[in-house]
N, C-alpha and C positions, 0 to 999 in steps of 0.2 A: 504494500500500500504506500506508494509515495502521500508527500502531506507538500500542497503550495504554503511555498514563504511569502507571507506579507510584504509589499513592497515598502513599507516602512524603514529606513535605515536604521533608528536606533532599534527596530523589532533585531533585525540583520547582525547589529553590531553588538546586541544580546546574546542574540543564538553563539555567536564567536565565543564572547567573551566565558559563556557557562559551557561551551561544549573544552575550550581550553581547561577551566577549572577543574572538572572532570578528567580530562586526561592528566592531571598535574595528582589528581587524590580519588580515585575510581571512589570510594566510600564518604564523600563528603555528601548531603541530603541536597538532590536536586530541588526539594521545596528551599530551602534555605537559598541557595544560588539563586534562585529567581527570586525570592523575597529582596536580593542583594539588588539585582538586577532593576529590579524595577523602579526602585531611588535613582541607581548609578547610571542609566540611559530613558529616564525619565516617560516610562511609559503607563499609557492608557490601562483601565479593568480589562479592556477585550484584550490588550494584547498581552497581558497579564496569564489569563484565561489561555490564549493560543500556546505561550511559550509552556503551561503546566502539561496542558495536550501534547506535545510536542514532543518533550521530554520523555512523556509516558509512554508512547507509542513510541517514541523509537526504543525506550530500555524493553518495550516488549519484543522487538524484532532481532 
């Protein structure tokens, strides 16, 4: 199942930033990272919402 990326840059420069974190500490809580996330590239509830999805679907695949 691919998932479309938001044309949003800082949705973009999120996804980066937490998919790095991740490979730097496989076991750190992707909720946490995007709670980080959402201060640090100042984003909307929906994109909030997309990146949680995101994340889940891909650790499912």
């Amino acid at each position: 199942m691919s998932t479309i990326i938001p044309e949003g840059k800082n949705v973009q420069q999120a996804i980066k930033w937490i998919s790095a974190n991740i490979e730097e500490n496989e076991k750190q809580p992707v909720k946490q990272l995007v709670d980080k996330a959402v201060f640090k590239f100042d984003l909307s509830p929906k994109d909030t919402e997309f990146l949680t999805g995101f994340f889940r679907d891909r650790k499912k695949e």
